[in-house]
N, C-alpha and C positions, 0 to 999 in steps of 0.2 A: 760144577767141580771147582773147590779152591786151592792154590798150590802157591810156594811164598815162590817169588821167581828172585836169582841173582843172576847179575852181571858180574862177570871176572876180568881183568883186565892184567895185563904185568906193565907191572912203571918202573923208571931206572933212576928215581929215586923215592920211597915209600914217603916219608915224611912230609916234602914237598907234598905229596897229591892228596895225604890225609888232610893237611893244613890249609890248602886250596880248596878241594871239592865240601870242606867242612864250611867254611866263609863265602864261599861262592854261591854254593846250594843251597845255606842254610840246615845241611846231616849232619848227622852226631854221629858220633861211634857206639856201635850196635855191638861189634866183637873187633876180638885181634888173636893173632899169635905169634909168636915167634920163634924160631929154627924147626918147625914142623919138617922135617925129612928135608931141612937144606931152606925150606921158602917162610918166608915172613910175611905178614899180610894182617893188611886192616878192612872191616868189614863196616861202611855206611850207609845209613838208611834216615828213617824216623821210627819211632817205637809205633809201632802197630800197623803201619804199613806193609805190602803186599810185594814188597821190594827190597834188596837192598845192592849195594854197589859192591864189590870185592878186586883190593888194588893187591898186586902180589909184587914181591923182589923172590929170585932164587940166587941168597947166596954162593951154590956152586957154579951154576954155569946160569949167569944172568941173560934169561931173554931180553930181546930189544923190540920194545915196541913197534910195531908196523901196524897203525889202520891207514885205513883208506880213507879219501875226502866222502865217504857216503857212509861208515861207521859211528852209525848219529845214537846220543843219547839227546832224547827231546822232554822236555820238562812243558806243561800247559799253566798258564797263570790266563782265567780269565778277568782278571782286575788290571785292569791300565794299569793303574797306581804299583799292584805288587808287580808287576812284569819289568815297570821304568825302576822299581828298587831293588829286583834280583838280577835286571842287566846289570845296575852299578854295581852291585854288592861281586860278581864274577870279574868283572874290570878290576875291584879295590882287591879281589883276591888273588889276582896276575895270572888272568887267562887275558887270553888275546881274542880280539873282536876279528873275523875273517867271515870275506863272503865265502856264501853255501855253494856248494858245484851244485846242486838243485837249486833252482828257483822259487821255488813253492817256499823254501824255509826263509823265505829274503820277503815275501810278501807279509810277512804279520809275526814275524820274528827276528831274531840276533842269531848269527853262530857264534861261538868263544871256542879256539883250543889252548889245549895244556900243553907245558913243551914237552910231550913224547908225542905232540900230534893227536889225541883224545878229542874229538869234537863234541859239543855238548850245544844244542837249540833251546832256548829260553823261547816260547811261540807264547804270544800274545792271542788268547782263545782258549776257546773252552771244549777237554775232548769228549765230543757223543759218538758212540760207537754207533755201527752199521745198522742196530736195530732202536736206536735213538734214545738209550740208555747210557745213563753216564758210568764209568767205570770200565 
């Protein structure tokens, strides 16, 4: 079974996050919209990927972000090379480099958070799922 999965997120300020997770990530903007029933929100991904990111603002009554240090979005680069160029590339887009409250994400990766606190791991590896297929 295939199903596209998003992540939704509210940021307290939309532009900031589109313009960060855009340079950081290396996503592009997949969709958008704005005053939909009060909220506005941008939608990032890659074209034809199985994913995309979704950051929200509600004009009327703006949520405030609250994750937790364990609210991980983990990205897998297993090329040394692209891993040391999308650590800087998150740095040069003004995330902040912070140790993981898990240790596991400290052995063969970075954390970076965004300032609403968003934690994102850049892991150095490559993911094989439980039945040693990749995807």
């Amino acid at each position: 079974m295939y199903a596209h999965f998003r992540v939704a997120r509210p940021v307290s300020d939309l532009a900031r996050s589109d313009a960060m997770y855009q340079a950081g990530l290396g996503l592009v903007r997949v969709g958008h919209f704005d005053d939909h029933d009060g909220f506005d929100g941008v939608m990032l991904g890659l074209p034809g990927a199985g994913y995309h990111l979704e950051f929200t603002y509600c004009r009327t009554h703006p949520v405030a972000p609250a994750p937790t240090p364990e609210d991980l979005l983990v990205f897998y680069f297993p090329s040394r090379d692209a891993w040391e160029s999308r650590c800087q590339a998150m740095l040069n887009a003004g995330f902040k480099r912070v140790s993981s409250l898990n240790p596991y994400w400290e052995r063969d990766g970075r954390t970076f958070e965004d300032p609403d606190g968003n934690r994102v791991v850049i892991q150095c590896a490559e993911w094989i799922n439980q039945h040693g297929r990749l995807g």
